[in-house]
N, CA, C and O atoms as a GROMACS GRO file, in nm:
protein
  352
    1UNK      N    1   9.276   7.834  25.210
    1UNK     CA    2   9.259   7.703  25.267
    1UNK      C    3   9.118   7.683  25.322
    1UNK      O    4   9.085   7.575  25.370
    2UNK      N    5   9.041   7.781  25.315
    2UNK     CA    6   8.938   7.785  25.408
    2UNK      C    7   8.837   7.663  25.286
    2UNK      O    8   8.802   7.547  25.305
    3UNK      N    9   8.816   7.751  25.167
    3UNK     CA   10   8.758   7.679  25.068
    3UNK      C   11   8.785   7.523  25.083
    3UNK      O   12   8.682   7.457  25.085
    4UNK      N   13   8.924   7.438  25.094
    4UNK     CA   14   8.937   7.320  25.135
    4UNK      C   15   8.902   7.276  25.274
    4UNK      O   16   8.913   7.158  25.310
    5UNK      N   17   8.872   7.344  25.329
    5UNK     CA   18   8.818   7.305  25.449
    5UNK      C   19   8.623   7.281  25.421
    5UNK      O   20   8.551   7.195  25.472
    6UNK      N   21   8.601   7.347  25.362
    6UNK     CA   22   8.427   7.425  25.340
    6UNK      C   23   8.472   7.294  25.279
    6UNK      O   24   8.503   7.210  25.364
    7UNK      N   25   8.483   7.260  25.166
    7UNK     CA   26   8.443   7.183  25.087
    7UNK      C   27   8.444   7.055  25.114
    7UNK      O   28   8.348   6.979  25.098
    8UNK      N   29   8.590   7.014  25.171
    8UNK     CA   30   8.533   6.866  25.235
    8UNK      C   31   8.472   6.832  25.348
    8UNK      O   32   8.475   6.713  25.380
    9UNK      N   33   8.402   6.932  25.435
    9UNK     CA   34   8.349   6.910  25.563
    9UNK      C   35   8.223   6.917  25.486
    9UNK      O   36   8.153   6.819  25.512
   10UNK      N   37   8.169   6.996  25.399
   10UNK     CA   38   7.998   6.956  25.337
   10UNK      C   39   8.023   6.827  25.257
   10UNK      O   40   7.922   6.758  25.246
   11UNK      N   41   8.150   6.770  25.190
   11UNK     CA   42   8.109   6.664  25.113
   11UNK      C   43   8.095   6.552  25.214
   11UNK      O   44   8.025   6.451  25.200
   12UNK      N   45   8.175   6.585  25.325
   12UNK     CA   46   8.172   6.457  25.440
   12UNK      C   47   8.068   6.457  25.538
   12UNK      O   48   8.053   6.377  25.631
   13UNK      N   49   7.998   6.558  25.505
   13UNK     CA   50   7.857   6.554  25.615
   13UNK      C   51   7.737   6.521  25.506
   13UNK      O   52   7.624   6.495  25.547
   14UNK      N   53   7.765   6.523  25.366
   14UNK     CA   54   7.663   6.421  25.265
   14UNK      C   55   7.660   6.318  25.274
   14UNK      O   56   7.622   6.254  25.176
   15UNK      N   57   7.700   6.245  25.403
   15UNK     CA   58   7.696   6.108  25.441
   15UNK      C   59   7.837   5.987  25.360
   15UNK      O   60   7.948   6.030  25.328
   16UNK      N   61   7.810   5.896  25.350
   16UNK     CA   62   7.912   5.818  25.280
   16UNK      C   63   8.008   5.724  25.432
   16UNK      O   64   8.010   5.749  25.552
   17UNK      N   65   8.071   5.623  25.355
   17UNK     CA   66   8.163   5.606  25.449
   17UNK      C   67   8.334   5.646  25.514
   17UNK      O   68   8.424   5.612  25.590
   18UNK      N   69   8.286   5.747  25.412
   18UNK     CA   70   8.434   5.786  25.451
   18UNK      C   71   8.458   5.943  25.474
   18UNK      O   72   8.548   6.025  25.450
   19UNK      N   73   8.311   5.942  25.542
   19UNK     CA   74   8.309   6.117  25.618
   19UNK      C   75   8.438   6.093  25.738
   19UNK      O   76   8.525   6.180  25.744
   20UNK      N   77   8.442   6.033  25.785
   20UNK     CA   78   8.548   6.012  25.907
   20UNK      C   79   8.641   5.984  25.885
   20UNK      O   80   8.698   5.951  25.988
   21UNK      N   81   8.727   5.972  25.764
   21UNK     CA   82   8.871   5.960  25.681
   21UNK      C   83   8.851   6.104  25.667
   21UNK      O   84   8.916   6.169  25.748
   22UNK      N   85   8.783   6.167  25.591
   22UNK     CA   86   8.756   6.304  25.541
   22UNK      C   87   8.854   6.386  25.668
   22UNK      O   88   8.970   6.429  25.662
   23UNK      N   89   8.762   6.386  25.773
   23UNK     CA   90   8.790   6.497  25.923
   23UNK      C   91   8.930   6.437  25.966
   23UNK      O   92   9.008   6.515  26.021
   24UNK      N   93   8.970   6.312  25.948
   24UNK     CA   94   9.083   6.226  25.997
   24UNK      C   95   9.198   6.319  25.912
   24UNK      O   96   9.286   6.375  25.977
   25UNK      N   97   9.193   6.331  25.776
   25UNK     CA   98   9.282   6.386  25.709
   25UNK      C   99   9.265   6.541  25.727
   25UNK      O  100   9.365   6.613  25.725
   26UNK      N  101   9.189   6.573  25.737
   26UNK     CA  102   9.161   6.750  25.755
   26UNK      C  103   9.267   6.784  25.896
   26UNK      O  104   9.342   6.881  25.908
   27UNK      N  105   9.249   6.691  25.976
   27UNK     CA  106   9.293   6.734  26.102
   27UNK      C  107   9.423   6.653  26.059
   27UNK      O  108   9.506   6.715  26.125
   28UNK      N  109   9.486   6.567  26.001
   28UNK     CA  110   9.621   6.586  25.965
   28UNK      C  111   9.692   6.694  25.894
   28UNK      O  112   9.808   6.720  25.928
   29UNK      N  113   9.631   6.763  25.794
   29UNK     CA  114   9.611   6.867  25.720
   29UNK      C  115   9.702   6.988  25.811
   29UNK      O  116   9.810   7.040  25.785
   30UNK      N  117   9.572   7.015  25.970
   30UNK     CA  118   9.662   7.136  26.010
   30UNK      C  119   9.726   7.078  26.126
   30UNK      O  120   9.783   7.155  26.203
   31UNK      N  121   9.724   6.934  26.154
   31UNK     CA  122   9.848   6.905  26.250
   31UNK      C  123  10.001   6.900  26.183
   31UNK      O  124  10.106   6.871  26.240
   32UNK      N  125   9.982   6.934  26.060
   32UNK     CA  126  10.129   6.888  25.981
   32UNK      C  127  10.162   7.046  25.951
   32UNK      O  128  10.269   7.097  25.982
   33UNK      N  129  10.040   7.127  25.877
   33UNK     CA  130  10.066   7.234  25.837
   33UNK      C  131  10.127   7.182  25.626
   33UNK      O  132  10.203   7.232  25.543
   34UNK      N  133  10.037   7.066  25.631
   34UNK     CA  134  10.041   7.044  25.493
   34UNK      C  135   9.988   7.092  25.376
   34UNK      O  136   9.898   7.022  25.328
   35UNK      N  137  10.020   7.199  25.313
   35UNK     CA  138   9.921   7.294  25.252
   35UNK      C  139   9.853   7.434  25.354
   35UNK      O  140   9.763   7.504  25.308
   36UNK      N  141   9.884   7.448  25.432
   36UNK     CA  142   9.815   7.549  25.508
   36UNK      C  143   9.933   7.599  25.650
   36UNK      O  144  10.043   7.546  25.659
   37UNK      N  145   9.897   7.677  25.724
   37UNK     CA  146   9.954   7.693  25.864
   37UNK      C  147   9.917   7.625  25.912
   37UNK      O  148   9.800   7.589  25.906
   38UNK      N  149  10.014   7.574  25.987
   38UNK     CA  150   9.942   7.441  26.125
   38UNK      C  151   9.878   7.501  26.215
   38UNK      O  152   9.919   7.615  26.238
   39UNK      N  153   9.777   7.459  26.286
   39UNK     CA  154   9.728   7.514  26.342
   39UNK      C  155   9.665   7.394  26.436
   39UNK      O  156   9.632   7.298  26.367
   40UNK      N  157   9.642   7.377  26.564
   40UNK     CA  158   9.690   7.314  26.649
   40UNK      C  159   9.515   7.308  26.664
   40UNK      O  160   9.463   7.206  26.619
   41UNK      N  161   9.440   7.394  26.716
   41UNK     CA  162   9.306   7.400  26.722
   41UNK      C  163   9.257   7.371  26.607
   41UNK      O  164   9.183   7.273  26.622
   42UNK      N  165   9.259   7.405  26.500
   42UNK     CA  166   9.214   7.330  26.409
   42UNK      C  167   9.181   7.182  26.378
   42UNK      O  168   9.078   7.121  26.351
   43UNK      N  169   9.364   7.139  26.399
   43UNK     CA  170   9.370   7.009  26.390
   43UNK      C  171   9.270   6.875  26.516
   43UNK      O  172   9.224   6.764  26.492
   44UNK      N  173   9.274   6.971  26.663
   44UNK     CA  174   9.209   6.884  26.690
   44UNK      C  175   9.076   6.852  26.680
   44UNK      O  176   9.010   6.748  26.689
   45UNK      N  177   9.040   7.033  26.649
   45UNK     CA  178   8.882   6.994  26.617
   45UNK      C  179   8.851   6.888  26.488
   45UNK      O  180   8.741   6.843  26.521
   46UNK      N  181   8.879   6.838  26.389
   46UNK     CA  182   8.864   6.771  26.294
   46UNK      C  183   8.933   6.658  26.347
   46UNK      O  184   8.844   6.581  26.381
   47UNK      N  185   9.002   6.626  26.363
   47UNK     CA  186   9.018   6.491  26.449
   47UNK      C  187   8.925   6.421  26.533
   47UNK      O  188   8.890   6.303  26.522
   48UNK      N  189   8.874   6.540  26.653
   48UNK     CA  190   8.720   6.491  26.734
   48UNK      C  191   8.639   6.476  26.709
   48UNK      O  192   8.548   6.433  26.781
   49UNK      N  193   8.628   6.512  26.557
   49UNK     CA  194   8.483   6.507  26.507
   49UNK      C  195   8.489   6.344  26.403
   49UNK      O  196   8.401   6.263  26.373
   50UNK      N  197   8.601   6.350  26.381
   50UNK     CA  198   8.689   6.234  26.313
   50UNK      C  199   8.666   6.084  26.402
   50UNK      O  200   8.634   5.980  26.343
   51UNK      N  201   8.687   6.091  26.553
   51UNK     CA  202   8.650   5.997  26.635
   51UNK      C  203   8.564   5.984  26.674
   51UNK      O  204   8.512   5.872  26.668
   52UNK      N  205   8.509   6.076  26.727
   52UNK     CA  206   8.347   6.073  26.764
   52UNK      C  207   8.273   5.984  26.608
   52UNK      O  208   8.243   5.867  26.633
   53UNK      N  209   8.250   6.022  26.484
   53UNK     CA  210   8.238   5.927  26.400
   53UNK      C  211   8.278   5.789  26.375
   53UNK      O  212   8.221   5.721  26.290
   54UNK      N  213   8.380   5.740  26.451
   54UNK     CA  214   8.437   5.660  26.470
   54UNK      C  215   8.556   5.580  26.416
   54UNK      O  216   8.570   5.458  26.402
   55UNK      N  217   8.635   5.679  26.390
   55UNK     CA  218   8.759   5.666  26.321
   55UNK      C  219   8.866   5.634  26.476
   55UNK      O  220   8.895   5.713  26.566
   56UNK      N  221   8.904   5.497  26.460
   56UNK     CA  222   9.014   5.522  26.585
   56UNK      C  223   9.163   5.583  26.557
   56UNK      O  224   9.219   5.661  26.635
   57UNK      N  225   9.209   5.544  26.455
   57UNK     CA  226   9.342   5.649  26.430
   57UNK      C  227   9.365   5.803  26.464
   57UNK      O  228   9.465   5.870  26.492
   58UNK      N  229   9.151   5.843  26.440
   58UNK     CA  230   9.191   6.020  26.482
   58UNK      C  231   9.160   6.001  26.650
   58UNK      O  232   9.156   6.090  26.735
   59UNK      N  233   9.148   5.912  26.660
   59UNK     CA  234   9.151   5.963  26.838
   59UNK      C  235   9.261   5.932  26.903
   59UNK      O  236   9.272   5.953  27.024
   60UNK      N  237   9.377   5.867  26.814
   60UNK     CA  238   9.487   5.834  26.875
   60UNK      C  239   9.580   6.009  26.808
   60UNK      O  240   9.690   6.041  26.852
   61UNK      N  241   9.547   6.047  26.761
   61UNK     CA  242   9.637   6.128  26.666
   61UNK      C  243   9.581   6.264  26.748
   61UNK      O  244   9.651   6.358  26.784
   62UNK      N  245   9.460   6.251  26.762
   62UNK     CA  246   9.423   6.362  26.882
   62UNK      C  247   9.437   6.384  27.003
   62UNK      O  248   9.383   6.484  27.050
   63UNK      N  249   9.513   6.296  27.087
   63UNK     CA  250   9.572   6.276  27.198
   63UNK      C  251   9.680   6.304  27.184
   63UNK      O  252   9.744   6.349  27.280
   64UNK      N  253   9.729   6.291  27.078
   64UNK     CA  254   9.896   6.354  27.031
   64UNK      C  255   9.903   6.498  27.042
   64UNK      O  256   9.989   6.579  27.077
   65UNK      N  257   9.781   6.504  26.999
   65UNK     CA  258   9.738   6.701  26.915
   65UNK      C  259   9.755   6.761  27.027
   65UNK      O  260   9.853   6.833  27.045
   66UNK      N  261   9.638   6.736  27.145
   66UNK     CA  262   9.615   6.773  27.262
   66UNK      C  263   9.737   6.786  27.363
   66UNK      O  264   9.768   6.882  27.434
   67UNK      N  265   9.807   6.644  27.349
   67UNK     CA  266   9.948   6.721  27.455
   67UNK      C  267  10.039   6.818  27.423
   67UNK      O  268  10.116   6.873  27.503
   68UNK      N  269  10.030   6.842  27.299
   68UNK     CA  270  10.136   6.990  27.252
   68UNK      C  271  10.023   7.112  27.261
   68UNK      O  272  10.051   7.217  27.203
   69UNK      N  273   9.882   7.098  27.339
   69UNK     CA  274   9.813   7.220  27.324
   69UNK      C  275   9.831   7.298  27.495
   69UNK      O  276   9.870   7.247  27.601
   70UNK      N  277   9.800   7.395  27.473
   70UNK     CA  278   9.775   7.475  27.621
   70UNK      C  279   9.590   7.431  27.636
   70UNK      O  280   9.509   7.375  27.563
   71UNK      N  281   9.587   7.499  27.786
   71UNK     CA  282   9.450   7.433  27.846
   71UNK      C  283   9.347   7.568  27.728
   71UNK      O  284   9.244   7.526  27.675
   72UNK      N  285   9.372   7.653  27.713
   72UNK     CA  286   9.308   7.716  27.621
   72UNK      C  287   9.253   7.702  27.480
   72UNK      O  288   9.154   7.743  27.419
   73UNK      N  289   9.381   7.609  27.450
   73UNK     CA  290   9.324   7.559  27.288
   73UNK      C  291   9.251   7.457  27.285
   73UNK      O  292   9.165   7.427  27.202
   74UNK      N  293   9.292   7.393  27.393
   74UNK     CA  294   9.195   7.301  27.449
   74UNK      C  295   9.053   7.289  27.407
   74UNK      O  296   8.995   7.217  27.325
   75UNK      N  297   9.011   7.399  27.503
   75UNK     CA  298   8.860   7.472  27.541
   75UNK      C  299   8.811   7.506  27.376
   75UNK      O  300   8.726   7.458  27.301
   76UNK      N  301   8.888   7.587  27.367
   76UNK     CA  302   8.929   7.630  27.196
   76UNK      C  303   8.806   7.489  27.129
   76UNK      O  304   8.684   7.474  27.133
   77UNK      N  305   8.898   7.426  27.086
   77UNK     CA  306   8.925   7.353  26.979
   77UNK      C  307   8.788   7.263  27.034
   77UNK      O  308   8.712   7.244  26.939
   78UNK      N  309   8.740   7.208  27.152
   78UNK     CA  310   8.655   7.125  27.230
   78UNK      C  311   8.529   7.214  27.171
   78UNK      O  312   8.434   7.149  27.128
   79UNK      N  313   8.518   7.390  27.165
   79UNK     CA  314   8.404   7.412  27.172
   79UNK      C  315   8.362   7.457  26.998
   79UNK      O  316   8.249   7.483  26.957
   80UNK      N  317   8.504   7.457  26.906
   80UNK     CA  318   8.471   7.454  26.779
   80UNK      C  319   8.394   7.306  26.704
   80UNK      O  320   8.313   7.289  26.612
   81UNK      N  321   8.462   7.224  26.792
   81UNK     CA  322   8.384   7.061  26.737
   81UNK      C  323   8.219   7.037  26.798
   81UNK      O  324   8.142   6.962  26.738
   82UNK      N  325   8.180   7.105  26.913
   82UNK     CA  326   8.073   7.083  26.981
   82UNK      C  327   8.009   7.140  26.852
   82UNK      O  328   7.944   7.073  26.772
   83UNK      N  329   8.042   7.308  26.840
   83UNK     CA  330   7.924   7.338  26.721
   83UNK      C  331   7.916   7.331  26.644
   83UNK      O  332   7.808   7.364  26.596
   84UNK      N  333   8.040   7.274  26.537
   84UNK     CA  334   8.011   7.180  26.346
   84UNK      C  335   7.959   7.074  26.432
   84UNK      O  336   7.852   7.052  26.377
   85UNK      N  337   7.966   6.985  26.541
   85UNK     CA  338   7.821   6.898  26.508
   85UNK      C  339   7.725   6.923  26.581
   85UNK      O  340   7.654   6.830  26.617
   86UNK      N  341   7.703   7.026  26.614
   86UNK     CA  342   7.516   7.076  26.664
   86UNK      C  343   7.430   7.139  26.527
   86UNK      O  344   7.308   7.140  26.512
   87UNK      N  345   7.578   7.213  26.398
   87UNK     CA  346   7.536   7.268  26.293
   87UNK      C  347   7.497   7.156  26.201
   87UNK      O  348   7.404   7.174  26.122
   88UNK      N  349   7.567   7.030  26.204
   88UNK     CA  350   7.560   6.936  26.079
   88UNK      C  351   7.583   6.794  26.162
   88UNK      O  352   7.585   6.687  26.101
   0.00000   0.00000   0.00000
């Protein structure tokens, strides 16, 4: 799964308008566990990065993410999105 992850986070940071559908669906991806393990940090990091771009559906869907997380995945997941966008 990693490869689907690699691959649409570089095609969605080649600009376009629909880099922020891209991270919107990625982070549905492991909030569902559709094709992959769910994974809760995952999902919200691609969601935040999803809103912060300005997708409002992932910031509603990441508020969802976030109340089924502990304060750890939290931190988690807050400091995996800080650095895919300090990297790209």
């Amino acid at each position: 799964m990693a490869r689907f992850e690699m691959h649409n986070a570089e095609m969605a940071t080649m600009g376009g308008e629909n880099s922020a559908e891209i991270f919107c669906e990625m982070g549905l991806m492991y909030a569902t566990g559709r094709g992959c393990a769910v994974d809760l940090v995952a999902a919200h990091k691609w969601l935040n990065i999803a809103a912060i771009k300005g997708n409002d559906r992932a910031a509603e869907l990441r508020a969802d993410v976030a109340a089924s997380m502990d304060k750890m995945q939290l931190v988690e997941a807050l400091r995996a999105a800080r650095e895919w966008m300090t990297i790209h």
